[in-house]
CHARMM-style PDB file with segment names, atoms N, HN, CA, C and O in Angstrom:
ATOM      1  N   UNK     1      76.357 108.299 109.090  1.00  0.00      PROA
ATOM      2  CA  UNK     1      76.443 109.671 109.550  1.00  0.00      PROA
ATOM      3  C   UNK     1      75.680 109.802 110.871  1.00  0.00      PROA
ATOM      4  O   UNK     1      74.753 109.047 111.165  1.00  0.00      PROA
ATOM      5  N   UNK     2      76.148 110.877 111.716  1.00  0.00      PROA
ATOM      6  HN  UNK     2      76.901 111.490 111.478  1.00  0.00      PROA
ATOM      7  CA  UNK     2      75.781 111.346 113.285  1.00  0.00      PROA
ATOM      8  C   UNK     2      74.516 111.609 113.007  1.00  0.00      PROA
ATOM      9  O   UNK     2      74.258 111.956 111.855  1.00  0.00      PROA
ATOM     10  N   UNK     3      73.650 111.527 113.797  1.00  0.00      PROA
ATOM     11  HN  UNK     3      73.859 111.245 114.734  1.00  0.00      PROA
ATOM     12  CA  UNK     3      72.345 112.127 113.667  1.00  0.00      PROA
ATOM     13  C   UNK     3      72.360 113.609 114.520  1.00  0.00      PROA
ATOM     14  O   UNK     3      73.188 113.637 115.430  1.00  0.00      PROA
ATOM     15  N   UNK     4      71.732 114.554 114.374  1.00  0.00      PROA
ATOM     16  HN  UNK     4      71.059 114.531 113.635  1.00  0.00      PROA
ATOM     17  CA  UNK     4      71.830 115.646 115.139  1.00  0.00      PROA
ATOM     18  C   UNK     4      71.450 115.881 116.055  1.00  0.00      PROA
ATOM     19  O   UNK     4      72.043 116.487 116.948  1.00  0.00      PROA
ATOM     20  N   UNK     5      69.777 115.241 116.084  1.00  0.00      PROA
ATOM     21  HN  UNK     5      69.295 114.749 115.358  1.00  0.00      PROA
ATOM     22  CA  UNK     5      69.437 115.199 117.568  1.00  0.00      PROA
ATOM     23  C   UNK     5      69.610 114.294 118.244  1.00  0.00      PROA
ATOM     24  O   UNK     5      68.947 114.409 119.275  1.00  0.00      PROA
ATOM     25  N   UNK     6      70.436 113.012 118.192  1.00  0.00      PROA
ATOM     26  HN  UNK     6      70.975 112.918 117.354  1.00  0.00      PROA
ATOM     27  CA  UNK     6      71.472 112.233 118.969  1.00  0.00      PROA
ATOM     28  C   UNK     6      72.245 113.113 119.596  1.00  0.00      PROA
ATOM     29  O   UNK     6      71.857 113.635 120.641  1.00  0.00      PROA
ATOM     30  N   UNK     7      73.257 113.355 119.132  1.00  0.00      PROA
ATOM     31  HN  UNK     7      73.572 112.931 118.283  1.00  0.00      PROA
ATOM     32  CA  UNK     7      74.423 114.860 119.380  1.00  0.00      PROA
ATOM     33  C   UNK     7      73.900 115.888 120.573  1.00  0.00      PROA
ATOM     34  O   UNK     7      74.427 116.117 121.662  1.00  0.00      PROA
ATOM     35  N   UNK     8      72.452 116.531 119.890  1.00  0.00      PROA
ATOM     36  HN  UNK     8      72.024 116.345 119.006  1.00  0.00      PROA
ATOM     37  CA  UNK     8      72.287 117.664 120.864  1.00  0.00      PROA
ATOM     38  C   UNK     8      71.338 117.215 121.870  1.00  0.00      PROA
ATOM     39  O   UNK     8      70.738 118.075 122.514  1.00  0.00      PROA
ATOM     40  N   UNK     9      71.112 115.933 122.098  1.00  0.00      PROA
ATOM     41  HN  UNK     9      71.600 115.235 121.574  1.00  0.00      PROA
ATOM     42  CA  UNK     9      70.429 114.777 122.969  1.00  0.00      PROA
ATOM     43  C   UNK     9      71.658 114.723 123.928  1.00  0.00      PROA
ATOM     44  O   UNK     9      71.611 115.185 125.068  1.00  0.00      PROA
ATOM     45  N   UNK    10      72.644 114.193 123.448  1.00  0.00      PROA
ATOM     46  HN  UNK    10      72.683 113.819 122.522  1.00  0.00      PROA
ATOM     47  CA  UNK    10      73.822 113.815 124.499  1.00  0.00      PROA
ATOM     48  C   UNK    10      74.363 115.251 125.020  1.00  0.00      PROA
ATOM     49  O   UNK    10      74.734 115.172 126.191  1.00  0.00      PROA
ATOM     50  N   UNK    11      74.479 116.302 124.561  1.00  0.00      PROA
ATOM     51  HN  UNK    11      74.178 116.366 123.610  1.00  0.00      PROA
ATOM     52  CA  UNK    11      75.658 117.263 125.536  1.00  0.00      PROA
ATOM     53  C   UNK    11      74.667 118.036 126.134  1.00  0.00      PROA
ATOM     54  O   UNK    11      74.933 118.770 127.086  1.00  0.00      PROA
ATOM     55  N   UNK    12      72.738 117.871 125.326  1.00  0.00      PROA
ATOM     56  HN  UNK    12      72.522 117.275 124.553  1.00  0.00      PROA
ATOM     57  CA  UNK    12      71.550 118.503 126.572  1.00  0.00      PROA
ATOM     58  C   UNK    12      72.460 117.815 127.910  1.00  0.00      PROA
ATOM     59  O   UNK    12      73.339 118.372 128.567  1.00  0.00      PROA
ATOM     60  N   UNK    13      71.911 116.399 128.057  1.00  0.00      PROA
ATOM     61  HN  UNK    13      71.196 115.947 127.523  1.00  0.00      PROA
ATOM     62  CA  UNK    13      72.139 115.271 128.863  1.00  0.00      PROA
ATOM     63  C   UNK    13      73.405 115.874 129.690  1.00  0.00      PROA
ATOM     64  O   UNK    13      73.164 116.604 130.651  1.00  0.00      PROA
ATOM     65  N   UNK    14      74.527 115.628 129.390  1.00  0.00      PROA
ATOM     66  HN  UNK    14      74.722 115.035 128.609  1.00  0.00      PROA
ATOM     67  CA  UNK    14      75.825 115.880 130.348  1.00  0.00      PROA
ATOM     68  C   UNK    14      75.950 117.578 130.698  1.00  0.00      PROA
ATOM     69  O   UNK    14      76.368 117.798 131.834  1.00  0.00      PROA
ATOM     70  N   UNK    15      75.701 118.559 130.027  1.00  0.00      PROA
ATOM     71  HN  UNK    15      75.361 118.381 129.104  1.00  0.00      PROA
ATOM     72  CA  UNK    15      75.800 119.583 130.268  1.00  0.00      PROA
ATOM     73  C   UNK    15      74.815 119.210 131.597  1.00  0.00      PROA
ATOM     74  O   UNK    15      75.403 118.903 132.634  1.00  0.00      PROA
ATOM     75  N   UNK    16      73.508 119.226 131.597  1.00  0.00      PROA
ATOM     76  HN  UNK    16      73.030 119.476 130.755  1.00  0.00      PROA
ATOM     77  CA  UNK    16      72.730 119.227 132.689  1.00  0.00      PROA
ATOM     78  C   UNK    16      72.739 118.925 133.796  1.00  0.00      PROA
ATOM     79  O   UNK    16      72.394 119.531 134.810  1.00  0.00      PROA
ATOM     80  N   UNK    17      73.258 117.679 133.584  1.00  0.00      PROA
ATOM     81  HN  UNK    17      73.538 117.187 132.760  1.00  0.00      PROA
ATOM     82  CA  UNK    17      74.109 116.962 134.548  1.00  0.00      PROA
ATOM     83  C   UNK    17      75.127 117.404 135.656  1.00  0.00      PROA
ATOM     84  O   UNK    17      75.004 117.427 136.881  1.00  0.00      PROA
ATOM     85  N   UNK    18      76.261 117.777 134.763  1.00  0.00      PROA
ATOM     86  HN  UNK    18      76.360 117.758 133.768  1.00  0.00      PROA
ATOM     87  CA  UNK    18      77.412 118.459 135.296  1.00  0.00      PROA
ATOM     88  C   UNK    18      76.585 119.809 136.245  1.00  0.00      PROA
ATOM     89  O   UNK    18      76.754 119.623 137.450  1.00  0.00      PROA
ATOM     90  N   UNK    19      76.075 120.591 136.056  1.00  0.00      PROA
ATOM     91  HN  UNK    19      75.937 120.742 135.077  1.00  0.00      PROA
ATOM     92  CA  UNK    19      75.294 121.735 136.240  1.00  0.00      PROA
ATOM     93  C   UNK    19      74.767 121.303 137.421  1.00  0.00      PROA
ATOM     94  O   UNK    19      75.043 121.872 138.477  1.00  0.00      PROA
ATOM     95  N   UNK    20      74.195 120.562 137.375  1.00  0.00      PROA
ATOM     96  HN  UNK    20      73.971 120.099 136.517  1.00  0.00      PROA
ATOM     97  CA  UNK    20      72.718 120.461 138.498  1.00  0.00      PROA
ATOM     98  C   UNK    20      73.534 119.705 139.746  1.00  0.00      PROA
ATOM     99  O   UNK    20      73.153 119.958 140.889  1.00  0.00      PROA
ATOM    100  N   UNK    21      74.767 118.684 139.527  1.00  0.00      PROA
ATOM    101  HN  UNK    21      75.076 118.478 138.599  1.00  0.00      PROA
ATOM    102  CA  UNK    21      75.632 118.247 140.439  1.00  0.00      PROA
ATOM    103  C   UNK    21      76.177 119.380 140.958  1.00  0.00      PROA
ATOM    104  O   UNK    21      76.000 119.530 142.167  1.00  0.00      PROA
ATOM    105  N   UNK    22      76.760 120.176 140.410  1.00  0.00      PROA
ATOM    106  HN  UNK    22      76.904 120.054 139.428  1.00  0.00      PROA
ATOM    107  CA  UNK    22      77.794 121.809 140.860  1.00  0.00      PROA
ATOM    108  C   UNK    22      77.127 122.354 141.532  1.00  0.00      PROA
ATOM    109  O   UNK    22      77.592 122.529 142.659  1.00  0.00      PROA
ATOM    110  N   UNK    23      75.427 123.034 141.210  1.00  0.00      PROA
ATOM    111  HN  UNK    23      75.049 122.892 140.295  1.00  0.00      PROA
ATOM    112  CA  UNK    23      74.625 123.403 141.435  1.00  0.00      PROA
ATOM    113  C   UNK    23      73.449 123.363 143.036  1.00  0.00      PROA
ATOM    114  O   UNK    23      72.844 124.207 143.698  1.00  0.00      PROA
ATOM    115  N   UNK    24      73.612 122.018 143.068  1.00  0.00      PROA
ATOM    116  HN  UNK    24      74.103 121.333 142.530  1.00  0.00      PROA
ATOM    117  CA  UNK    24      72.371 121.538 144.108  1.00  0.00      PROA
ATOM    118  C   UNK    24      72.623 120.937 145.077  1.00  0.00      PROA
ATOM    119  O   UNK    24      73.588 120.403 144.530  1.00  0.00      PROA
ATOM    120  N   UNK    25      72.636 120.630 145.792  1.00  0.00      PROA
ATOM    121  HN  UNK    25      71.852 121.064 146.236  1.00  0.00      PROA
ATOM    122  CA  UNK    25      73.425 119.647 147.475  1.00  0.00      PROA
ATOM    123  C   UNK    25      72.566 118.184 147.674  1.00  0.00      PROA
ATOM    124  O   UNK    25      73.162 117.139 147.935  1.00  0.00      PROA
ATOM    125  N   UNK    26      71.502 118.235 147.560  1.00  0.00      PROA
ATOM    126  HN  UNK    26      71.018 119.084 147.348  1.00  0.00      PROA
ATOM    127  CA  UNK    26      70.671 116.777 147.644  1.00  0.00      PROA
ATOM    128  C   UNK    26      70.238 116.402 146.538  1.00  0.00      PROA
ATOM    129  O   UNK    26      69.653 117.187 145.791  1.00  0.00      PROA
ATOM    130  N   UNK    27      70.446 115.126 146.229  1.00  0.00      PROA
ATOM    131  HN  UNK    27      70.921 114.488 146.835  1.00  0.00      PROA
ATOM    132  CA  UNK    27      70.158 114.555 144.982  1.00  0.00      PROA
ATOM    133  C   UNK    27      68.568 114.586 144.861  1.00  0.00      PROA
ATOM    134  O   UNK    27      68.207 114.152 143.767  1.00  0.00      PROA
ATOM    135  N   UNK    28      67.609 114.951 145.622  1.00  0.00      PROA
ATOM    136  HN  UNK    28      67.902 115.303 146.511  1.00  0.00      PROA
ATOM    137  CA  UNK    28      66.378 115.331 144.717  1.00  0.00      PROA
ATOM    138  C   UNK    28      66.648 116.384 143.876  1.00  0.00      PROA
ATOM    139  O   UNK    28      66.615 116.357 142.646  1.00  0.00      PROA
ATOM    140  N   UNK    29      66.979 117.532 144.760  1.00  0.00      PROA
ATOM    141  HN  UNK    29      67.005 117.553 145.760  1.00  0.00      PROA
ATOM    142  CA  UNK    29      67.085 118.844 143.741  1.00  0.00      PROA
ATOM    143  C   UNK    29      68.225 119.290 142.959  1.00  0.00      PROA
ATOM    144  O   UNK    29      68.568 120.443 142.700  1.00  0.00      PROA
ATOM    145  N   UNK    30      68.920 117.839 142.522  1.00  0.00      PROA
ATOM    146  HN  UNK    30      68.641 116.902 142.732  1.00  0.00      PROA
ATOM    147  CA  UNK    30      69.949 117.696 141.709  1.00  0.00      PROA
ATOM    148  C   UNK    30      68.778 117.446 139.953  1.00  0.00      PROA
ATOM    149  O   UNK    30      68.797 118.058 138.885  1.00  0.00      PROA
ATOM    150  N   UNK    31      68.009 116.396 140.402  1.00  0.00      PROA
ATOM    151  HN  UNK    31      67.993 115.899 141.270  1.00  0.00      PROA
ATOM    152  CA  UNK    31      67.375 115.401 139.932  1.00  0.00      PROA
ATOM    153  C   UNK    31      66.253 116.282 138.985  1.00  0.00      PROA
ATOM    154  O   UNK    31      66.059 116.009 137.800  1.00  0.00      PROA
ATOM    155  N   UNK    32      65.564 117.357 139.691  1.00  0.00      PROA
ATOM    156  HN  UNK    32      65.721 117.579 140.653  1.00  0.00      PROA
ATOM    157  CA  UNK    32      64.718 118.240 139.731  1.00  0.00      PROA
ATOM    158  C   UNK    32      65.622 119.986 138.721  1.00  0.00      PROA
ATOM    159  O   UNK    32      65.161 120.625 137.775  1.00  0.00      PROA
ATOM    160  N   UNK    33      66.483 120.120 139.221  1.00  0.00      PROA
ATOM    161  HN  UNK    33      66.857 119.601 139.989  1.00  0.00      PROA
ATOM    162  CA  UNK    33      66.934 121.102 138.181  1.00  0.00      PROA
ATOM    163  C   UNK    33      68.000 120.396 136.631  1.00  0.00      PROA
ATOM    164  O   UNK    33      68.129 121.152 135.669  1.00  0.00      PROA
ATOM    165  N   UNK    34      68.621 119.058 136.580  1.00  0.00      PROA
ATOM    166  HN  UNK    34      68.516 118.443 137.362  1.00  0.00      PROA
ATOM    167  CA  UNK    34      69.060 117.983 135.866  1.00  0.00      PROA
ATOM    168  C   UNK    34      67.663 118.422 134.683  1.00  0.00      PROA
ATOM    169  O   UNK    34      67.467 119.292 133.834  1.00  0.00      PROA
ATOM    170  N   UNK    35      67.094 117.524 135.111  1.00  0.00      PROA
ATOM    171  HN  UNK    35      67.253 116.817 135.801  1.00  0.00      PROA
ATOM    172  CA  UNK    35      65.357 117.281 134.346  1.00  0.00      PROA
ATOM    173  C   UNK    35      65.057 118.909 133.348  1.00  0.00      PROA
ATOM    174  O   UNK    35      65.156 119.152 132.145  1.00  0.00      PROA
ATOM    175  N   UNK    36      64.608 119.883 134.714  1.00  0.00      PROA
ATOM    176  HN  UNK    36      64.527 119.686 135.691  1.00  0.00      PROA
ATOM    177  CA  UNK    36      64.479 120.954 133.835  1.00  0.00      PROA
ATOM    178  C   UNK    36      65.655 122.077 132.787  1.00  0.00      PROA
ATOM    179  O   UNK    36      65.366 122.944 131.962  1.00  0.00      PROA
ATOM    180  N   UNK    37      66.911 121.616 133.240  1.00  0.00      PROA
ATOM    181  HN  UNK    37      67.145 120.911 133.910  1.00  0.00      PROA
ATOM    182  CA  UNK    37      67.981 122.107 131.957  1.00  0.00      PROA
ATOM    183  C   UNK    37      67.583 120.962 130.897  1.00  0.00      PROA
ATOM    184  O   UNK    37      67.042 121.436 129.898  1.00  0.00      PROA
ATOM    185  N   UNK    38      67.677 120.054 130.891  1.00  0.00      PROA
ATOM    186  HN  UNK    38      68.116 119.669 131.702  1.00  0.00      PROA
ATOM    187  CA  UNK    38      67.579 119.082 129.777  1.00  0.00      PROA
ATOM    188  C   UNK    38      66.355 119.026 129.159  1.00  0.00      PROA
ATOM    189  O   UNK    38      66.339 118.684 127.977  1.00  0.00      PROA
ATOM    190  N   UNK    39      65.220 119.320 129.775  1.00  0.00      PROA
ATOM    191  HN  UNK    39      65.233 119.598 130.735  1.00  0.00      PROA
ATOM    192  CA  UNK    39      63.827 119.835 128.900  1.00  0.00      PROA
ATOM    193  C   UNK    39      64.061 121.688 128.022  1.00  0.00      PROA
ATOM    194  O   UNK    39      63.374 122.228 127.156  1.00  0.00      PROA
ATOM    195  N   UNK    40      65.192 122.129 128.682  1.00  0.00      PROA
ATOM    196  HN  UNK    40      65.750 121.691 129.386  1.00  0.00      PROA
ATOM    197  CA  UNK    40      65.195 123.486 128.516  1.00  0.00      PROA
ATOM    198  C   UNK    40      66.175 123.429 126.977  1.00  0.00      PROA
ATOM    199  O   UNK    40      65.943 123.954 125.888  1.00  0.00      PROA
ATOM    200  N   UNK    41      66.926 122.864 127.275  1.00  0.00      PROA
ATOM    201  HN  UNK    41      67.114 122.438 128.159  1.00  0.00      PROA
ATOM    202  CA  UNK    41      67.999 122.659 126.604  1.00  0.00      PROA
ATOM    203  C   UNK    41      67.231 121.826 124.649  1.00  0.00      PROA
ATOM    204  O   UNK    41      67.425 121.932 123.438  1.00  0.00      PROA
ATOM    205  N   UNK    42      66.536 121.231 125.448  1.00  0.00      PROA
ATOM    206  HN  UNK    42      66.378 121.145 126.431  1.00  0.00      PROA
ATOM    207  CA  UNK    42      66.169 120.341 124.097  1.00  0.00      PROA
ATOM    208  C   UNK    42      64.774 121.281 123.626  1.00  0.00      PROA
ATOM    209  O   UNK    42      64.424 121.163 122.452  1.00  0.00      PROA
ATOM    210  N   UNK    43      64.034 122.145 124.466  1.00  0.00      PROA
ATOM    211  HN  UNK    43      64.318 122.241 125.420  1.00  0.00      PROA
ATOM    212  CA  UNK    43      63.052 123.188 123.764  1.00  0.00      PROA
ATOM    213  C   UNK    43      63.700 123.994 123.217  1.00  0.00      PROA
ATOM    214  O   UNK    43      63.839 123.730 122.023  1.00  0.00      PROA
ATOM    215  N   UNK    44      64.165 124.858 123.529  1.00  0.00      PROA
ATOM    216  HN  UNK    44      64.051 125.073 124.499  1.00  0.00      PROA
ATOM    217  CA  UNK    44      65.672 125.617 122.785  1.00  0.00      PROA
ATOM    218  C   UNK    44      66.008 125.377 121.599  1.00  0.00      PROA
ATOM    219  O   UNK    44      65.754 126.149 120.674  1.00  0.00      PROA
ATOM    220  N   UNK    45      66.730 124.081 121.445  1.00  0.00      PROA
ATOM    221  HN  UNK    45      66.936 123.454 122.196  1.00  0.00      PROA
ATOM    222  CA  UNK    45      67.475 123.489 120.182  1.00  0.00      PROA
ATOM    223  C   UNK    45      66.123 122.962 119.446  1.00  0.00      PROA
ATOM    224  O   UNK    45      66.413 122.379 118.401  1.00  0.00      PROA
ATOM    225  N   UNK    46      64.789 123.005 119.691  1.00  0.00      PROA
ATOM    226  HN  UNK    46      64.554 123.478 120.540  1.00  0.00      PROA
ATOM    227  CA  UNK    46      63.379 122.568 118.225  1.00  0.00      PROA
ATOM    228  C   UNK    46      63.429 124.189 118.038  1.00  0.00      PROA
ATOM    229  O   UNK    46      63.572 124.698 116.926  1.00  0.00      PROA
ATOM    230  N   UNK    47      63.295 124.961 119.265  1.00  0.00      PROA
ATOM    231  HN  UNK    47      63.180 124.548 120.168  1.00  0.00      PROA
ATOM    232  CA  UNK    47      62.224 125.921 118.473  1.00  0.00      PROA
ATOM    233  C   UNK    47      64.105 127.210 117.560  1.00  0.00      PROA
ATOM    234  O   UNK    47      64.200 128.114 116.730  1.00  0.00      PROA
ATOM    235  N   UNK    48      65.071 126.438 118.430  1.00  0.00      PROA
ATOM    236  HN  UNK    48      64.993 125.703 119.104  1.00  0.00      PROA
ATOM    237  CA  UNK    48      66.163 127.816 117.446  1.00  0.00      PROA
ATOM    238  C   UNK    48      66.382 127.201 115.795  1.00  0.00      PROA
ATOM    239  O   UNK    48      66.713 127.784 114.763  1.00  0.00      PROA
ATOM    240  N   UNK    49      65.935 125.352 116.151  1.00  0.00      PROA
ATOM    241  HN  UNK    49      65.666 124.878 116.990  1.00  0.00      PROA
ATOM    242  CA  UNK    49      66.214 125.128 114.838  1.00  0.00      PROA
ATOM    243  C   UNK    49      65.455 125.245 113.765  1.00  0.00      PROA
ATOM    244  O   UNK    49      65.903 125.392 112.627  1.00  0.00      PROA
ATOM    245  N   UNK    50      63.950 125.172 114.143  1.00  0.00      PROA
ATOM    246  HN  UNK    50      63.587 125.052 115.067  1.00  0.00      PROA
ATOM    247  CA  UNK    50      62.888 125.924 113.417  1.00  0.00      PROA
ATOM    248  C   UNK    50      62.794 127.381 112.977  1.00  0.00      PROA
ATOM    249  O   UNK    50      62.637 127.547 111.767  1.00  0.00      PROA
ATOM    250  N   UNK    51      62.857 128.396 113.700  1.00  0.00      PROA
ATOM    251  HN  UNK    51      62.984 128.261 114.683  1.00  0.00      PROA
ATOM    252  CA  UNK    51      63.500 129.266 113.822  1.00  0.00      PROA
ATOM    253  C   UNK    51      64.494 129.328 112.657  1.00  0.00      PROA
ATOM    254  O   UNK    51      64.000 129.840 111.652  1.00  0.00      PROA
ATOM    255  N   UNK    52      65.411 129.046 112.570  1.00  0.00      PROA
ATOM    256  HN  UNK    52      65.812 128.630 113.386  1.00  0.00      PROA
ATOM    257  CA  UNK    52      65.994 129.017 111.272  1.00  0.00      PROA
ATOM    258  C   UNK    52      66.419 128.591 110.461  1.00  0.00      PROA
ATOM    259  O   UNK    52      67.425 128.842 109.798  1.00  0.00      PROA
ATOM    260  N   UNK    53      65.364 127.573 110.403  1.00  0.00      PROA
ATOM    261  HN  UNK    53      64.547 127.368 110.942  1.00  0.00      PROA
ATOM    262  CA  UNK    53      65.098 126.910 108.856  1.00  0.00      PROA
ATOM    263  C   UNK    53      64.778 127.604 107.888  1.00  0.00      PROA
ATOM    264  O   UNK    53      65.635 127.243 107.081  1.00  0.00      PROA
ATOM    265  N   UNK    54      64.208 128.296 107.403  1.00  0.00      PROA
ATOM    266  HN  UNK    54      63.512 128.590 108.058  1.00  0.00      PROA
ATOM    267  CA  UNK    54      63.644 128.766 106.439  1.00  0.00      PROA
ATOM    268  C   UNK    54      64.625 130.307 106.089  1.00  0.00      PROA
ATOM    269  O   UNK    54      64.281 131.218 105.336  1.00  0.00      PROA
ATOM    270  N   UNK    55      65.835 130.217 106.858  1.00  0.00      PROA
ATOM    271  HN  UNK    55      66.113 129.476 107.470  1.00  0.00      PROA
ATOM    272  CA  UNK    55      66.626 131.461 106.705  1.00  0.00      PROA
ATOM    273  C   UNK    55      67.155 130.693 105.766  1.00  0.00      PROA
ATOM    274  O   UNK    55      67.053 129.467 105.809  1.00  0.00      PROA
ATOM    275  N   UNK    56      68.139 131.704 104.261  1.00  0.00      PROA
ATOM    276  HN  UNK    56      68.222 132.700 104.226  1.00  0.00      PROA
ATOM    277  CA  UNK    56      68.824 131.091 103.334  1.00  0.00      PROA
ATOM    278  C   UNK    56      70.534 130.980 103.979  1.00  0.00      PROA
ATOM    279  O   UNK    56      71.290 131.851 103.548  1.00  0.00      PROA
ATOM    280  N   UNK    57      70.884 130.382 104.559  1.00  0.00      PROA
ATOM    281  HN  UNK    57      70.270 129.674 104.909  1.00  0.00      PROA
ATOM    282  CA  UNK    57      72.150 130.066 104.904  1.00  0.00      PROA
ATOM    283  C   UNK    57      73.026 129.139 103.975  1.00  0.00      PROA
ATOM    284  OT1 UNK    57      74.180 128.856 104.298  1.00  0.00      PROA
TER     285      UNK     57
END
């Protein structure tokens, strides 16, 4: 079986990616907003999944 934070590891990763290429003109500040969606992206997905754990779903 998939692991989950494999999964929401990889589409942090390419979403960010895609974004920060569309986004930025020189590959530093490709590199530099890349980095911070993918730290954003993966704080997000601990604290929404904590967050609702303890809901009865």
């Amino acid at each position: 079986m998939t692991d989950h934070f494999l999964l929401l590891t990889l589409f942090a990763l390419f979403v960010s990616l895609v974004f920060a290429v569309l986004l930025r003109d020189t590959p530093r500040e490709q590199l530099r907003l890349g980095g911070m969606m993918f730290g954003g992206f993966l704080t997000a997905g601990f604290v929404l999944g904590w967050v609702m754990f303890p809901m009865p779903f």
